[in-house]
Kinemage of the C-alpha trace (Angstrom):
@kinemage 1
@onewidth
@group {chain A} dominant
@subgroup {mainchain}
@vectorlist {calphas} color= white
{ca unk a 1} P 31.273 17.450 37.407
{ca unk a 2} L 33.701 17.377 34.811
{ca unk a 3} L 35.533 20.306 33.234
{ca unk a 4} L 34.116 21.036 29.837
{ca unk a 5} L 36.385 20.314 26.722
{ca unk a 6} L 37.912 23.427 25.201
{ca unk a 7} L 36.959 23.837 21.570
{ca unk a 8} L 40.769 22.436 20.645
{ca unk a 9} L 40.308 19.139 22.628
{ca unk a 10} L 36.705 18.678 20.730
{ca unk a 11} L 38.106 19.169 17.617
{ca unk a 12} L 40.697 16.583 17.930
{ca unk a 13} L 38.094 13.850 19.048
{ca unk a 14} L 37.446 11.459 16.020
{ca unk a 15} L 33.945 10.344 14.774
{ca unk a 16} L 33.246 7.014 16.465
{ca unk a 17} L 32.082 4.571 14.567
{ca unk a 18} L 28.824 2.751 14.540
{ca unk a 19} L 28.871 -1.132 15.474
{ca unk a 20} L 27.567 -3.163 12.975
{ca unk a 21} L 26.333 -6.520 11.859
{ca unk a 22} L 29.135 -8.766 10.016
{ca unk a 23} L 27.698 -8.184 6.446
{ca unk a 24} L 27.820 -11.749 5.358
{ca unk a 25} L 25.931 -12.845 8.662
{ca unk a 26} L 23.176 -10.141 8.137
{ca unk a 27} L 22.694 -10.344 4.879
{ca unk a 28} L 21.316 -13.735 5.589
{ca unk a 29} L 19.023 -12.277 8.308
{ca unk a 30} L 16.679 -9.855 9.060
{ca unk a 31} L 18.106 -8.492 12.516
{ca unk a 32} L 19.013 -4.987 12.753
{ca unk a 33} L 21.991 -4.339 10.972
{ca unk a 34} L 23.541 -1.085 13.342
{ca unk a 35} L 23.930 -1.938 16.665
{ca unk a 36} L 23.575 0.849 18.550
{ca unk a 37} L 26.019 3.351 20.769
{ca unk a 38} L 27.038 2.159 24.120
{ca unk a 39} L 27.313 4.860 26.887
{ca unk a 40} L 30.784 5.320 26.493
{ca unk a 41} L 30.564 5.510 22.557
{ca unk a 42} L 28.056 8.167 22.690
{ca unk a 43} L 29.315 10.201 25.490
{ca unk a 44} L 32.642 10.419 23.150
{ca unk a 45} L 30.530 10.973 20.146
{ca unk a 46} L 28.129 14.128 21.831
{ca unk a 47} L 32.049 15.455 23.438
{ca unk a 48} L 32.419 16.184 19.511
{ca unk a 49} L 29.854 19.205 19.378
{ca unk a 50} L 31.610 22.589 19.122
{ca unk a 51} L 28.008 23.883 20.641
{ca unk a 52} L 27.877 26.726 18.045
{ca unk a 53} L 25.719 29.624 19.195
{ca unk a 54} L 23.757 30.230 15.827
{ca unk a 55} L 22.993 26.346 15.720
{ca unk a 56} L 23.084 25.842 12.032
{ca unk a 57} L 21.997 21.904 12.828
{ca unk a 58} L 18.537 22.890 14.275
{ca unk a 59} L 17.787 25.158 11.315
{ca unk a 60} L 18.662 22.091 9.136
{ca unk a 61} L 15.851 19.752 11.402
{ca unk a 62} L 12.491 19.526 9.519
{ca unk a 63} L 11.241 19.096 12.848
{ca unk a 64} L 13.181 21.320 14.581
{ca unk a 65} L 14.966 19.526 17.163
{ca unk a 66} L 17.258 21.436 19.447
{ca unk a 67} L 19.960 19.357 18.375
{ca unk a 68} L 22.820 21.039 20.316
{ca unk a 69} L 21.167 21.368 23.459
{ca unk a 70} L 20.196 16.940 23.914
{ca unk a 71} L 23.708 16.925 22.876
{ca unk a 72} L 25.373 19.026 25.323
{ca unk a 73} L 23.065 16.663 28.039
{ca unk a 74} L 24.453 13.543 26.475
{ca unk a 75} L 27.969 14.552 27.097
{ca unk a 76} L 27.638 15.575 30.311
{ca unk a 77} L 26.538 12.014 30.825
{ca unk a 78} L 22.536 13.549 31.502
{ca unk a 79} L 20.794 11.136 29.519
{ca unk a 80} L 17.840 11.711 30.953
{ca unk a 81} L 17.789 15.302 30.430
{ca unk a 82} L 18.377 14.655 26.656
{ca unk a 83} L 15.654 12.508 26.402
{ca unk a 84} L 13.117 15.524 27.849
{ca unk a 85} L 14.721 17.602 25.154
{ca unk a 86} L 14.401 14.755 22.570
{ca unk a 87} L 10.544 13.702 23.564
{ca unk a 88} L 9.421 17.531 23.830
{ca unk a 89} L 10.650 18.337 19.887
{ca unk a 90} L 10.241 14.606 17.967
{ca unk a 91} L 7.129 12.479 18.345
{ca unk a 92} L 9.301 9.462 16.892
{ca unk a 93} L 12.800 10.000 17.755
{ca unk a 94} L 13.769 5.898 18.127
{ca unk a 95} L 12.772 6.197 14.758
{ca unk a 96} L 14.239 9.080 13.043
{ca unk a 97} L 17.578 8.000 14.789
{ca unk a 98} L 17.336 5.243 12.520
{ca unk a 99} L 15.808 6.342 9.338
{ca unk a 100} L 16.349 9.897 8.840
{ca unk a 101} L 19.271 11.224 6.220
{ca unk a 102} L 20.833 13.195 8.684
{ca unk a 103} L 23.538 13.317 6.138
{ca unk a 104} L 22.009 15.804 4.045
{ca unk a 105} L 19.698 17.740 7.081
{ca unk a 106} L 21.307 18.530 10.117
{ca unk a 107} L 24.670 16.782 9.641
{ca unk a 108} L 25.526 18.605 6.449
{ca unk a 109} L 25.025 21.670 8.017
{ca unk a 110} L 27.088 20.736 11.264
{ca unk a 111} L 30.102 23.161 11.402
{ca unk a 112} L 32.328 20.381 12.390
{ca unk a 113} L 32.008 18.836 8.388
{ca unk a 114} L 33.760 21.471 7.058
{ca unk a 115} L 37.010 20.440 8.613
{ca unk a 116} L 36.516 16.904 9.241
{ca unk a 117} L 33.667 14.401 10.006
{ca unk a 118} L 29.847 15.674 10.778
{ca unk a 119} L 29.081 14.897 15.069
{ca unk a 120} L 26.885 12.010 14.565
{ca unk a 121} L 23.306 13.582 15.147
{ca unk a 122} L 21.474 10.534 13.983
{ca unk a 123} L 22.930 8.153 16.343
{ca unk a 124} L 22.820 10.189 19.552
{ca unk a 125} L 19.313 11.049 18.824
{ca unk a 126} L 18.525 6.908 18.070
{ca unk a 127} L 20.881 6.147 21.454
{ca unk a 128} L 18.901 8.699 23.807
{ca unk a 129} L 15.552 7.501 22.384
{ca unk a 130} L 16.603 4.042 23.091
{ca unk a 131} L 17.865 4.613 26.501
{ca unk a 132} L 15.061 6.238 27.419
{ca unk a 133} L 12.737 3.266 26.707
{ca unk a 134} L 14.690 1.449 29.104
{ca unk a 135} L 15.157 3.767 31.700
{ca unk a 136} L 12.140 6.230 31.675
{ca unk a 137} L 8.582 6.154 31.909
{ca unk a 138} L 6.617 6.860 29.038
{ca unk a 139} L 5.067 10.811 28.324
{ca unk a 140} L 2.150 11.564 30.149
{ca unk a 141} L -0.936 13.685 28.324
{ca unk a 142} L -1.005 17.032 30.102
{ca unk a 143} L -3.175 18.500 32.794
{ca unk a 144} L -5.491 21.001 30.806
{ca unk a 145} L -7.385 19.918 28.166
{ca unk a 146} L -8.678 22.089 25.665
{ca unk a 147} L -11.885 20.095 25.018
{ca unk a 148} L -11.625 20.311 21.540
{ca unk a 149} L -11.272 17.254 19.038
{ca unk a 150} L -9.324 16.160 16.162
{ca unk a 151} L -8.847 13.895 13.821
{ca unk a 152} L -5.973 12.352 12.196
{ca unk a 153} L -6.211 10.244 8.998
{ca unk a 154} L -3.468 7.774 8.405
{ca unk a 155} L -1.390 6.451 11.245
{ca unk a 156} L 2.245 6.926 9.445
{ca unk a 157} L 5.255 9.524 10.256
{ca unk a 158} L 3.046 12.713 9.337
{ca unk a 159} L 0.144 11.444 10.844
{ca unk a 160} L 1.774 10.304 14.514
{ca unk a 161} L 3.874 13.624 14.816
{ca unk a 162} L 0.928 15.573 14.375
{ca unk a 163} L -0.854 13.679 16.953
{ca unk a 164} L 1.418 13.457 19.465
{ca unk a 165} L 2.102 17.513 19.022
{ca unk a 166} L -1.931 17.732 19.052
{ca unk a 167} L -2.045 15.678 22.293
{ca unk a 168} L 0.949 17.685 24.221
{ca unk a 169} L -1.135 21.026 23.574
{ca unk a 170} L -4.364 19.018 25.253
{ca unk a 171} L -6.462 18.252 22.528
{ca unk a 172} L -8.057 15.001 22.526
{ca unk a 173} L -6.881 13.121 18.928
{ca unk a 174} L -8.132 10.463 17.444
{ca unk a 175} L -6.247 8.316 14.450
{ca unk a 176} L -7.840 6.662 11.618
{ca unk a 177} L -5.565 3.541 9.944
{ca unk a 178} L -6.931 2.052 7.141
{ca unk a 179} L -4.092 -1.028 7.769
{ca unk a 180} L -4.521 -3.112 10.346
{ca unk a 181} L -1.636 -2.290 12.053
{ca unk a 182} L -0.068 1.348 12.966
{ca unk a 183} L 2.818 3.400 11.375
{ca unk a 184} L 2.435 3.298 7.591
{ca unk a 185} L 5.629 3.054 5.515
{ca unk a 186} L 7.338 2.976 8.874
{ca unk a 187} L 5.846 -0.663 9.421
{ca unk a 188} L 5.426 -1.908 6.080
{ca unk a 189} L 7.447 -0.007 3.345
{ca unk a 190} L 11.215 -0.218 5.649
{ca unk a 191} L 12.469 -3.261 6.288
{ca unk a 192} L 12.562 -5.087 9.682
{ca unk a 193} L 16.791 -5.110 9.548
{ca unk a 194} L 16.681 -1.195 8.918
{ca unk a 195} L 13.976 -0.303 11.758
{ca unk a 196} L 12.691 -3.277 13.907
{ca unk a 197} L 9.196 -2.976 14.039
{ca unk a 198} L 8.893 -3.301 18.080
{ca unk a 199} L 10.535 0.479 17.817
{ca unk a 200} L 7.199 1.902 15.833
{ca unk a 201} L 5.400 -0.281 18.536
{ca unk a 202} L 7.497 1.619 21.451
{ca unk a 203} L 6.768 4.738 19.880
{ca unk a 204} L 3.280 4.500 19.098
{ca unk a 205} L 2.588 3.315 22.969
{ca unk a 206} L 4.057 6.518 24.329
{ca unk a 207} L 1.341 8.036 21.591
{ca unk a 208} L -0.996 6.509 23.640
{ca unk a 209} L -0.217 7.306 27.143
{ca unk a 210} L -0.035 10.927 26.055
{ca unk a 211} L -3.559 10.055 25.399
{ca unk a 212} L -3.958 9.724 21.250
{ca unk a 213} L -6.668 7.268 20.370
{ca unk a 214} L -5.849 4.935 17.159
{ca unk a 215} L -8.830 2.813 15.282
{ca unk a 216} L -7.327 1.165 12.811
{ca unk a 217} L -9.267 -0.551 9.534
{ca unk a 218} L -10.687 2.705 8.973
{ca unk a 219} L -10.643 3.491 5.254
{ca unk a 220} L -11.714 7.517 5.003
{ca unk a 221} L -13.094 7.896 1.628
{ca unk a 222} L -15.247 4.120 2.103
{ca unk a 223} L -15.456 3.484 5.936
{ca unk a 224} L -16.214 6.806 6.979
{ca unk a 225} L -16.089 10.272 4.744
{ca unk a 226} L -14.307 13.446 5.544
{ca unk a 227} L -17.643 15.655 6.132
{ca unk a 228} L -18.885 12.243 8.500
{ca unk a 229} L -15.459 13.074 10.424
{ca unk a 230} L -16.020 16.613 10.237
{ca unk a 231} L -19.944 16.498 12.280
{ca unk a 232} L -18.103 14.774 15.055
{ca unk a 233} L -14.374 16.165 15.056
{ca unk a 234} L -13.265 20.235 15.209
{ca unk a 235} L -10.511 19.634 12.957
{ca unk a 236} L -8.708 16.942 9.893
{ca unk a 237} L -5.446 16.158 9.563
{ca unk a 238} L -5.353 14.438 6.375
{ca unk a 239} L -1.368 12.278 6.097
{ca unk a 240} L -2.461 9.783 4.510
{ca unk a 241} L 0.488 8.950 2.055
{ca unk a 242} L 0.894 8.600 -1.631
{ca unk a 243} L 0.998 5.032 -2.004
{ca unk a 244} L 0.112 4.452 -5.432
{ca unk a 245} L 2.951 3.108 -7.298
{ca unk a 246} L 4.415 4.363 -10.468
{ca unk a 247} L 5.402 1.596 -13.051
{ca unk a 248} L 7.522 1.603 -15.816
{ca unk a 249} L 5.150 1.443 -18.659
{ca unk a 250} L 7.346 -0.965 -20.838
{ca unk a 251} L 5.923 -4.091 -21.982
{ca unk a 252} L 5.808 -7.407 -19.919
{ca unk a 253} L 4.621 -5.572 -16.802
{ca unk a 254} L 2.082 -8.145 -16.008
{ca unk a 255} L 3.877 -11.231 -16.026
{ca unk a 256} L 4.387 -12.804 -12.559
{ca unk a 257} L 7.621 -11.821 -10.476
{ca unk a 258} L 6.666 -8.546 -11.551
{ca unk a 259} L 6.095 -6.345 -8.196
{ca unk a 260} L 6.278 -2.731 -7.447
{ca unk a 261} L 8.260 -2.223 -4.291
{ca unk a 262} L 5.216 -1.007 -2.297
{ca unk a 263} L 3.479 -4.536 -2.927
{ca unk a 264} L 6.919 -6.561 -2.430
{ca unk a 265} L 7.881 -4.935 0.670
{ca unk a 266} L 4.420 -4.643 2.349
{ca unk a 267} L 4.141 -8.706 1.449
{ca unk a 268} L 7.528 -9.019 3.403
{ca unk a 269} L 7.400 -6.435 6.292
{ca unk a 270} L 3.434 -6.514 7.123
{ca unk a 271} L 2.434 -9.876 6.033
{ca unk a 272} L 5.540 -11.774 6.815
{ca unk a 273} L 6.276 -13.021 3.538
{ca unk a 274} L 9.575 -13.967 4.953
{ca unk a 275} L 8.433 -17.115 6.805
{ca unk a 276} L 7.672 -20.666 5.026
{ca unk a 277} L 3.879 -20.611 6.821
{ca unk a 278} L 2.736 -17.185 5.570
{ca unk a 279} L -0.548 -16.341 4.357
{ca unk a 280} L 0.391 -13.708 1.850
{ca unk a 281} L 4.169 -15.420 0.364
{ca unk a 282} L 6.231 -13.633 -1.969
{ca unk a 283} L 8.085 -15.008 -5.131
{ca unk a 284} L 10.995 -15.702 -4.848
{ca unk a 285} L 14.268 -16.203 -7.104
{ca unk a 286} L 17.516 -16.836 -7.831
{ca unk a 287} L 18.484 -13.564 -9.550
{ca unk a 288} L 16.580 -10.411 -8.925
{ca unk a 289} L 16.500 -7.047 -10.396
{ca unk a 290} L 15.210 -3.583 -8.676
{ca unk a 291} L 14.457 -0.698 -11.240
{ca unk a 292} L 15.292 2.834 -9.104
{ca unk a 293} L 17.929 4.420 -7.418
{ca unk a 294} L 16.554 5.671 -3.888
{ca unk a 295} L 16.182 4.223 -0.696
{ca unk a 296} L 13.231 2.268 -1.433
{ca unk a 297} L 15.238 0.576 -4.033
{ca unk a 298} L 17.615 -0.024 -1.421
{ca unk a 299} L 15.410 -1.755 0.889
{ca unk a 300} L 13.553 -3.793 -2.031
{ca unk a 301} L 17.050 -5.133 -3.249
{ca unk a 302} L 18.435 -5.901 0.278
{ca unk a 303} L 15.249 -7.540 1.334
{ca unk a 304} L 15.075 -9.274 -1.431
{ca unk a 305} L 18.836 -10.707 -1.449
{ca unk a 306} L 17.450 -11.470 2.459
{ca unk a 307} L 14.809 -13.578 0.815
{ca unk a 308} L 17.478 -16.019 -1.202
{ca unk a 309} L 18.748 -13.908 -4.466
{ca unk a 310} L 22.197 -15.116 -4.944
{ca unk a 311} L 22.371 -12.360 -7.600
{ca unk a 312} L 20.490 -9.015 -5.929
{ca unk a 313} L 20.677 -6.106 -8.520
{ca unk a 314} L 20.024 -2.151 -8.585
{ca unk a 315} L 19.585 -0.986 -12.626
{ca unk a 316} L 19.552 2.942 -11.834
{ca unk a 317} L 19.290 4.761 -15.837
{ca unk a 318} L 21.939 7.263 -14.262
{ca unk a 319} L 25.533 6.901 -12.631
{ca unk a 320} L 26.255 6.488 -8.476
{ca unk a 321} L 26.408 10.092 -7.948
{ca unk a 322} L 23.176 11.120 -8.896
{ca unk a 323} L 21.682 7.937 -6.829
{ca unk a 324} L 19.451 9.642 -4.055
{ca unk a 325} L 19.692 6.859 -1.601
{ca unk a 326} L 21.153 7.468 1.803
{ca unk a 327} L 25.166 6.695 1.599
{ca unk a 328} L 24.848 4.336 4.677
{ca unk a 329} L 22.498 2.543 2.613
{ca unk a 330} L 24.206 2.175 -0.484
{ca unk a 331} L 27.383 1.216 1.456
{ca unk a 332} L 25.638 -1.178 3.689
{ca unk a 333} L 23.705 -3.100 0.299
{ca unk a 334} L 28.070 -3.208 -1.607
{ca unk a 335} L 28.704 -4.805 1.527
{ca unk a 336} L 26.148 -7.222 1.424
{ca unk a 337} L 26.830 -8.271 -2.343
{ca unk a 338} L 24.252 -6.372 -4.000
{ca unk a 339} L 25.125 -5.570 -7.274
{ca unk a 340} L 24.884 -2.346 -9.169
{ca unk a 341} L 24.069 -1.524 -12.673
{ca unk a 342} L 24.891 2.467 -13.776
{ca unk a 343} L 23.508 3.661 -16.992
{ca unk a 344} L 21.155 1.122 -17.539
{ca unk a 345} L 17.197 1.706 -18.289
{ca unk a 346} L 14.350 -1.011 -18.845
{ca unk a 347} L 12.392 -1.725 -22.815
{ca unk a 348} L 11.040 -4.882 -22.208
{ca unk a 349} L 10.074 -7.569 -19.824
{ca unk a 350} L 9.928 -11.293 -21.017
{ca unk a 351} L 7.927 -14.033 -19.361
{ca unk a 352} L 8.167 -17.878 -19.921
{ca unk a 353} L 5.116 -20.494 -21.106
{ca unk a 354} L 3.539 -20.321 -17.780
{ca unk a 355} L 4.016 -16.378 -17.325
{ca unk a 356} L 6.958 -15.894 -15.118
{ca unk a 357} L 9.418 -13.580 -15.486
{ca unk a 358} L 12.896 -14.921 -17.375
{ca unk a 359} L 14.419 -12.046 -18.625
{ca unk a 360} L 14.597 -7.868 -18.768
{ca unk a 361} L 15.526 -6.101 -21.907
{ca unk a 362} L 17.663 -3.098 -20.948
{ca unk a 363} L 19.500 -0.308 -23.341
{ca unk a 364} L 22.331 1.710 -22.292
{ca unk a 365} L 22.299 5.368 -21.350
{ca unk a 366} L 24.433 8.218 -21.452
{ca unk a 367} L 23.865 11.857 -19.191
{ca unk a 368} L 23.417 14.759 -21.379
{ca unk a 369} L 21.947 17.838 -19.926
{ca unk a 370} L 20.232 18.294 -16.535
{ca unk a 371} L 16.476 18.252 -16.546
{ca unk a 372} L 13.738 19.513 -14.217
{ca unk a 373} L 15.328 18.237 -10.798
{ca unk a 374} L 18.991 19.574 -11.816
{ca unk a 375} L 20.702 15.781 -12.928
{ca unk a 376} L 21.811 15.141 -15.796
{ca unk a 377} L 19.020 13.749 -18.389
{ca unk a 378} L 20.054 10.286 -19.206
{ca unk a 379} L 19.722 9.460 -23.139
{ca unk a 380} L 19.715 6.024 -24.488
{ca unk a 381} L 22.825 4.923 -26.544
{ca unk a 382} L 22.323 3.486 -29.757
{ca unk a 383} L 22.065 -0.118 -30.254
{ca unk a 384} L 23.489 -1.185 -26.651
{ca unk a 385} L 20.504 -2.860 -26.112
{ca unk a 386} L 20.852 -6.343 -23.841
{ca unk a 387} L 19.503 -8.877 -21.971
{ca unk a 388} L 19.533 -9.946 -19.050
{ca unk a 389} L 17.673 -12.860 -17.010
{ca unk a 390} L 16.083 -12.657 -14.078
{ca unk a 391} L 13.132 -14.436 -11.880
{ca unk a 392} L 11.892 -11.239 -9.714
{ca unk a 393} L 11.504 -7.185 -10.992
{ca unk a 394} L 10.645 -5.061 -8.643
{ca unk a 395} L 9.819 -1.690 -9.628
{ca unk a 396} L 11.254 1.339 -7.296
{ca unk a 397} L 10.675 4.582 -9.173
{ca unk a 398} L 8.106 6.425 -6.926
{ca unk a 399} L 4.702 6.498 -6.397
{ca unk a 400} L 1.515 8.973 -6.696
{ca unk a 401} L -1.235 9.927 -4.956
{ca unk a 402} L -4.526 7.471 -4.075
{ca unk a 403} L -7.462 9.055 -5.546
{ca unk a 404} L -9.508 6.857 -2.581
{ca unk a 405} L -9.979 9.972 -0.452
{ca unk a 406} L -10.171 12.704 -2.727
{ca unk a 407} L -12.739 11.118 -5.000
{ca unk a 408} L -14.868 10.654 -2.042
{ca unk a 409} L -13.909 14.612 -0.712
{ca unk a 410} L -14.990 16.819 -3.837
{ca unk a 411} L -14.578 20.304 -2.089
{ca unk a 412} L -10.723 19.494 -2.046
{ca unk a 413} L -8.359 21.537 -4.402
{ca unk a 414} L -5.541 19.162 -6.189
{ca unk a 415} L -3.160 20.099 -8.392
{ca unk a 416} L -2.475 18.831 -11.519
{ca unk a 417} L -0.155 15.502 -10.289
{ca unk a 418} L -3.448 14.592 -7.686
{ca unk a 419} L -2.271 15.815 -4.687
{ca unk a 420} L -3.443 17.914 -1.897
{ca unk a 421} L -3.444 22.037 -2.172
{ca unk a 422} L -2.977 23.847 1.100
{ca unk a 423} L -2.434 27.243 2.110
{ca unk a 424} L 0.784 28.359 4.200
{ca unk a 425} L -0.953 26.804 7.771
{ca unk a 426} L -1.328 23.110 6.057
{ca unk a 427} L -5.461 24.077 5.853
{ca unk a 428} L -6.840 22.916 2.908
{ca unk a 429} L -9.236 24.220 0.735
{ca unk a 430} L -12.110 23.017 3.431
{ca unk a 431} L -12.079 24.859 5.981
{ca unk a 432} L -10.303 22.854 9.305
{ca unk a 433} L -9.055 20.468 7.212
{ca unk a 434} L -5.707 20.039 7.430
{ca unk a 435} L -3.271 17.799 5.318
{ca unk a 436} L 0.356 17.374 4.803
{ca unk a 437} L 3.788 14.469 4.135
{ca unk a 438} L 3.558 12.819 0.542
{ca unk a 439} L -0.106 13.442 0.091
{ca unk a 440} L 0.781 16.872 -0.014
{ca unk a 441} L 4.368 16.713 -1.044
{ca unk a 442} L 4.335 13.842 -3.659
{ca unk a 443} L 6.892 11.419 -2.651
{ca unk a 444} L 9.308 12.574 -0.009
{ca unk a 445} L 11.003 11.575 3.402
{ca unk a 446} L 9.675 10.079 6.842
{ca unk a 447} L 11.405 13.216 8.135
{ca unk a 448} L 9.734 15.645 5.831
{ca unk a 449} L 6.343 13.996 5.846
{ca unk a 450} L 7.237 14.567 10.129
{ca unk a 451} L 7.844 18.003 9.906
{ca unk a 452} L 4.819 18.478 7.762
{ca unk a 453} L 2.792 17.222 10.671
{ca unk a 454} L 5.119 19.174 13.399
{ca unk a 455} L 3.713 22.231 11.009
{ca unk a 456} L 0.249 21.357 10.501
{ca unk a 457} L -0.291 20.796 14.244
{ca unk a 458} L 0.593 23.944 15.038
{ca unk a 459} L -1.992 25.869 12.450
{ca unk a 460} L -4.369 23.554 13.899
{ca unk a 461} L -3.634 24.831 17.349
{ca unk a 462} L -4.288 28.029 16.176
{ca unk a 463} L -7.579 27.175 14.190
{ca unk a 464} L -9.010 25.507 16.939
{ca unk a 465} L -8.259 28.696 19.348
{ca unk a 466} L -9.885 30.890 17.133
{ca unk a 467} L -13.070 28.653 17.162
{ca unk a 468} L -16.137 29.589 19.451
{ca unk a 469} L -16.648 28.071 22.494
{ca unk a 470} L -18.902 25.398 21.397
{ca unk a 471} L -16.783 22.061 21.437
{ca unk a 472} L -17.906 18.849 19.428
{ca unk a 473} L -16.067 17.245 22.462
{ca unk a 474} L -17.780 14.615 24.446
């Protein structure tokens, strides 16, 4: 065995960097775009971890991953090890190695940023889940079961993590999609060259050798109701998303080439817009403009530059700084020749003689002071008004809760924006049912919508332990 690096020799080991797609290939193709750590790479990488005993990384996990103990395995070459570690704390961890903004979780809190470069959480975490698929069987459901039941509605990040927790403590789970495939955003809101959908396929399998059952085209609210699912199930985990757009409310909204992300990427990721035989196609144009400034904006514009936009553009109504998008992501879209537009917000959209989309009005802004969320209120400036031409808007600025569910559930509290009340355990106002990620939250993170279900699992767990004896098992 080797000797272990003194803190001095770890200190002076530089952040590796990730392999990469040539931009100008992959921005003509929908192949993953990182490559991936080799052994070497990430052995090098995990030698960078100072192993700090108060472990300010794991506090900074939504999910809770014990960050510097996978890592310690991975540079003592134990991959295998890390991968128990990694499987036993993250349901999806192929995934969140790709997708997650470690950047502002449990890398900003790593205590080798403050002198230097962050160890690279994210892409040990994406190499050990990878190597493990390769090397290791896939999670086994355990020996005891509880013989209760529970079901989970919606089969994306919140929804899977809760399940697969559920599962590991021997309850038997059952998933209701309403899609006709599994994951949710995961499949169809994040592109294929971002996360490749055979990893939510890998990761839903080992789902289902731990034993979770998943129905999909199962629309609670229509298919089935929540009181239906509660005479056959012990407990409800509602995740089911908010995936009702928000629009911009500006005239010319309806013309065609007008989409909002959600519709433009789920054409594209789920339907395979992308190819010239596909069912469901997608517009297409030469010059295309994406209203918003996070990371589905990001993934609208790139896919859409993908698609054939020899002019792919972000209009964000503040400047780069306040841009919540992941800084991989904005760096990765400058490299592929996406353009960006500061300062700019939408009036008007203008359509031709036979309806399409020609041109957007847009006016100038200016910050003044910070609003609500802390940034800077952006203010129009006086007669800056222009125009610009376009075939395609898509628009990126966040989305709402579905009433679908909670018009058919009338015992569930809401609050005022539509979305789901629940008490410090995730319960909701029903009694054993559960709910948490954007339904709950409003609009948030495949990491936070995770640890909502990490969290929710366990007051389940404790629910269903406090139940009699009498099990609606089979």
């Amino acid at each position: 065995m080797a000797t272990p690096l003194s803190t001095k020799e770890r200190m002076q080991i530089a952040r590796v960097h990730m392999p990469e797609q040539d931009p100008c290939l992959r921005a003509c193709n929908f192949s993953e775009v990182n490559l991936g750590l080799g052994e070497a790479l990430a052995i090098q990488e995990a030698q960078r971890c100072l192993e700090c005993k108060n472990q300010p990384c794991v506090t900074g996990c939504p999910v809770g991953v014990r960050i510097p103990e996978f890592i310690t395995r991975v540079a003592a070459g134990d991959f295998s090890g890390a991968a128990e570690i990694l499987r036993a704390d993250n349901a999806l961890p192929a995934t969140t190695g790709r997708v997650c903004p470690q950047e502002t979780q449990c890398e900003e809190v790593c205590v080798r940023g403050k002198k230097g470069e962050p160890v690279g959480i994210g892409w040990l975490e994406r190499f050990v889940a990878d190597w493990a698929s390769e090397h290791m069987a896939p999670p086994q459901p355990p020996p005891e079961r509880t013989g209760r039941k529970v079901c989970i509605v919606g089969a994306g990040p919140g929804g899977l993590t809760a399940a697969g927790e559920l599962a590991r403590m021997g309850h038997a789970v059952t998933v209701f999609e309403a899609l006709h495939d599994t994951g949710g955003v995961l499949r169809y809101g994040i592109p294929e060259f971002r996360l490749p959908k055979s990893i939510v396929d890998r990761e839903v399998e080992n789902l289902r050798s731990l034993g979770v059952a998943i129905e999909c085209n199962v629309i609670v609210g229509k298919t089935i109701t929540v009181d239906q699912i509660l005479q056959e199930f012990d407990a409800c985990f509602i995740a089911n998303g908010a995936g009702l757009p928000v629009f911009l409310d500006v005239p010319g909204e309806n013309f065609k080439g007008v989409y909002s992300a959600n519709e433009y990427l789920t054409r594209v990721n789920l339907m395979g817009a992308y190819r010239a035989d596909a069912a469901t196609p997608v517009a297409r144009g030469s010059t295309t403009v994406v209203f918003g400034g996070g990371n589905v904006a990001m993934d609208a514009v790139r896919t859409a530059r993908r698609m054939g936009s020899q002019r792919a553009i972000i209009a964000y109504r503040r400047t780069r700084a306040e841009m919540p998008a992941r800084l991989e992501e904005i760096k990765h879209a400058e490299e592929e020749g996406i353009e960006f537009m500061f300062l700019v917000a939408p009036l008007e959209i203008f359509g031709d003689d036979k309806g399409w989309v020609r041109a957007v009005r847009l006016q100038r802004m200016e910050l003044g002071e910070p609003d609500a969320s802390g940034r800077r209120r952006p203010v129009p400036v006086p007669g800056s008004e222009f125009e610009l031409p376009c075939e395609l808007a898509i628009v990126a600025i966040g989305t709402r809760a579905n009433p679908l569910l909670s018009n058919a559930c009338p015992g569930l509290k809401l609050n005022k924006w539509g979305n789901i009340e629940i008490d410090d355990n995730g319960m909701t106002s029903i009694p054993g049912v559960f709910a948490g990620g954007d339904i709950v939250r409003g609009g948030a993170t495949v990491i936070l919508a995770m640890g909502d279900g990490k969290k929710a699992a366990g007051g389940i767990d404790r629910y269903l332990r406090e139940l009699s004896p009498n099990s609606k098992a089979a």
